[in-house]
C-alpha positions in Angstrom: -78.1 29.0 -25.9 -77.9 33.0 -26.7 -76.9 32.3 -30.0 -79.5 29.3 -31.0 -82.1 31.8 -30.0 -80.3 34.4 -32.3 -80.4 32.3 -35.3 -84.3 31.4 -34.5 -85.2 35.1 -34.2 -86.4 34.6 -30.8 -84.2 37.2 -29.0 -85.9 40.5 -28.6 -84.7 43.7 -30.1 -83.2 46.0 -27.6 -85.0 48.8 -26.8 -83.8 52.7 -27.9 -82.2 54.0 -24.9 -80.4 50.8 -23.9 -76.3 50.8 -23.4 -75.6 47.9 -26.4 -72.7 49.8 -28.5 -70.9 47.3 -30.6 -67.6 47.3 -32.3 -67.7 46.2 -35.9 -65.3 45.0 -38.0 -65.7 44.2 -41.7 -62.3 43.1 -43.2 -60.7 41.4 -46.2 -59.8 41.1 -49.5 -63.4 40.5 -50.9 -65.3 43.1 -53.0 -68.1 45.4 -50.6 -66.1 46.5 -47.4 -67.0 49.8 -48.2 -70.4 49.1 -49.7 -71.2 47.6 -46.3 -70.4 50.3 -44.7 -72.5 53.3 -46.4 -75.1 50.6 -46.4 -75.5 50.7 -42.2 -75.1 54.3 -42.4 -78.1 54.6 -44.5 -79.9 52.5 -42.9 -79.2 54.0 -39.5 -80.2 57.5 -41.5 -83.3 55.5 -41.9 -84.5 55.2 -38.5 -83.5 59.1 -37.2 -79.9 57.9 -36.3 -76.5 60.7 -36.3 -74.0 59.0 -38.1 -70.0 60.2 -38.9 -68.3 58.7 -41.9 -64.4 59.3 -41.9 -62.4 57.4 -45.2 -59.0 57.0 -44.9 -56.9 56.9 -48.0 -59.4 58.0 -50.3 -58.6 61.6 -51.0 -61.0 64.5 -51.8 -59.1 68.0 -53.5 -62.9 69.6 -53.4 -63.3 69.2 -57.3 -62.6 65.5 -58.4 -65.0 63.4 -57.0 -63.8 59.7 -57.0 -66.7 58.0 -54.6 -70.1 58.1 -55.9 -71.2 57.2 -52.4 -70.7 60.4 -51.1 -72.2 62.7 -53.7 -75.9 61.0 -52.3 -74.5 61.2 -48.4 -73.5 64.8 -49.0 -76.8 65.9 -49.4 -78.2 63.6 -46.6 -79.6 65.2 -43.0 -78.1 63.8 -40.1 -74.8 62.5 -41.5 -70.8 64.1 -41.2 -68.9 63.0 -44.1 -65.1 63.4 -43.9 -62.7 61.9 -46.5 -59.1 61.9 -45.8 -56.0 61.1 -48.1 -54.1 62.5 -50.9 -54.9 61.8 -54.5 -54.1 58.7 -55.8 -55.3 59.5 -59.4 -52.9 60.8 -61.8 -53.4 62.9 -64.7 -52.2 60.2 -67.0 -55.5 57.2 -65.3 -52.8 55.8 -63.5 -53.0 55.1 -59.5 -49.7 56.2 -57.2 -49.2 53.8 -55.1 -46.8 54.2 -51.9 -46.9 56.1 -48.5 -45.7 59.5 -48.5 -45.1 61.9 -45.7 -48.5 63.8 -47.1 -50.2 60.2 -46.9 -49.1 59.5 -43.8 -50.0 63.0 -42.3 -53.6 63.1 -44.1 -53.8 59.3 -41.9 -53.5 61.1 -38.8 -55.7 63.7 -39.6 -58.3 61.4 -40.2 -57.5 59.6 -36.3 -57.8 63.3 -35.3 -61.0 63.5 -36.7 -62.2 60.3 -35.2 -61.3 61.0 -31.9 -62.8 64.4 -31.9 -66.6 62.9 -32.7 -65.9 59.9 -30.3 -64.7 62.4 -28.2 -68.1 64.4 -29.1 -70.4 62.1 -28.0 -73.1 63.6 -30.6 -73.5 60.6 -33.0 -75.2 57.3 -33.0 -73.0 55.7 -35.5 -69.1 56.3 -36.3 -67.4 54.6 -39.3 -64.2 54.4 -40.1 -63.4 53.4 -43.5 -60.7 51.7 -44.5 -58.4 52.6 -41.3 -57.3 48.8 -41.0 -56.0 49.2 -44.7 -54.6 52.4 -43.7 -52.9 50.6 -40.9 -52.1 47.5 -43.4 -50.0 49.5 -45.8 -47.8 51.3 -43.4 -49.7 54.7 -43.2 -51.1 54.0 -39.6 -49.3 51.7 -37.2 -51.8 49.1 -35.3 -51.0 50.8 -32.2 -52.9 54.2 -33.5 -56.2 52.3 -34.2 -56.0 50.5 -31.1 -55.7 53.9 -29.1 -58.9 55.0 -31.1 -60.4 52.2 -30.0 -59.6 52.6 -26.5 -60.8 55.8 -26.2 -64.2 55.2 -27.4 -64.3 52.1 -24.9 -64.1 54.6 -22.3 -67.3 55.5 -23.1 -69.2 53.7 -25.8 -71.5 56.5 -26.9 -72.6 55.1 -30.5 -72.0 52.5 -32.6 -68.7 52.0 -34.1 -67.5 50.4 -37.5 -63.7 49.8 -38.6 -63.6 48.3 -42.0 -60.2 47.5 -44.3 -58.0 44.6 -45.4 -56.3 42.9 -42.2 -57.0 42.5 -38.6 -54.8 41.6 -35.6 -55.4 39.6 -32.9 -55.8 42.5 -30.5 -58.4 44.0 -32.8 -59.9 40.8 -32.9 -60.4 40.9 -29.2 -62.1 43.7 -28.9 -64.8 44.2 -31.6 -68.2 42.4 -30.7 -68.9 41.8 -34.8 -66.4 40.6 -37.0 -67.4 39.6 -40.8 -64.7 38.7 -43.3 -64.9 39.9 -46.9 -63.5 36.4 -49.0 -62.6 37.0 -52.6 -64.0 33.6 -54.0 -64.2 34.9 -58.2 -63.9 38.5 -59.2 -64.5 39.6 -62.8 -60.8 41.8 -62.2 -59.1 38.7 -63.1 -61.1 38.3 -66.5 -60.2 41.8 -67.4 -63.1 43.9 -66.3 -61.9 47.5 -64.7 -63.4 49.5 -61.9 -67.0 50.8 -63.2 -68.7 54.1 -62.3 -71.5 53.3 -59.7 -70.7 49.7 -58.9 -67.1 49.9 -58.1 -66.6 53.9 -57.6 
């Protein structure tokens, strides 16, 4: 019945002050994970609302900027921006792929950093970018996002948002809001390469 009067509209919004923290998830192997993400944030920016974004596996060496996104959040109020991860671009254009030690270790510094602001308690919205593909591709194991996870269900304090490529059926569990990215047709397979501003 909830969920009819959901799709009519008819359910009222909940007020500021009332306990209704949800878990999102936003996963897949469709285009706009990501762009999803920064989009809440700015939205929650929008109406007065704290917000931490921490991105696994996309590296920042303070001088080659590879995420458009976060020039404009940079010089947002209200909002903590923390990339994590080594650099994946070479010299040459070409991407390293792999998990190294250093990727690995720059993965837990980002879980450090998560559970520090959940820890916190001084944000309305916490993202976490890419940590399930960080846990897909070997340099988190699903038992590390899970104890994330746990932690801020001891105390849901803000809003929290896991996005990435795979999810598990433990994850699945526990989020409130799961949406799955689908790759129907991507220009990629015609030939067309990441583009500044639309892909990066």
């Amino acid at each position: 019945m909830w969920m009819q009067k959901a799709a009519a509209g008819t359910l009222p919004p909940v007020q500021d002050g009332e306990p209704a923290h949800q878990i999102h998830v936003y996963y897949g192997f469709g285009k706009g994970k990501t762009t999803c993400c920064v989009g809440l944030a700015i939205r929650a920016l929008g109406a007065g609302k704290r917000v931490g974004l921490v991105q696994f596996d996309k590296g920042y060496d303070g001088e080659n900027e590879h995420y458009s996104e976060r020039r404009i959040l940079r010089s947002l109020d209200g909002i903590e921006v923390h990339p994590t991860g080594c650099e994946r671009m070479m010299n040459d254009g070409s991407f390293r792929f792999g998990a190294e030690p250093s990727d690995i270790a720059e993965a837990q510094r980002g879980v450090e950093i998560a559970t520090r602001l959940i820890r916190g308690g001084n944000l309305d919205l916490l993202i976490l970018d890419e940590i399930l593909a960080a846990a897909a591709y070997g340099l988190l194991d699903r038992h590390r996002v899970m104890q994330v996870i746990h932690k801020y269900d001891e105390n849901r304090q803000c809003e929290l948002v896991l996005s990435g490529h795979e999810i598990w059926d433990d994850l699945l569990e526990k989020a409130d809001l799961v949406t799955e990215m689908r790759k129907v047709k991507h220009y990629y397979a015609k030939g067309t390469g990441a583009r500044l501003g639309i892909e990066y």
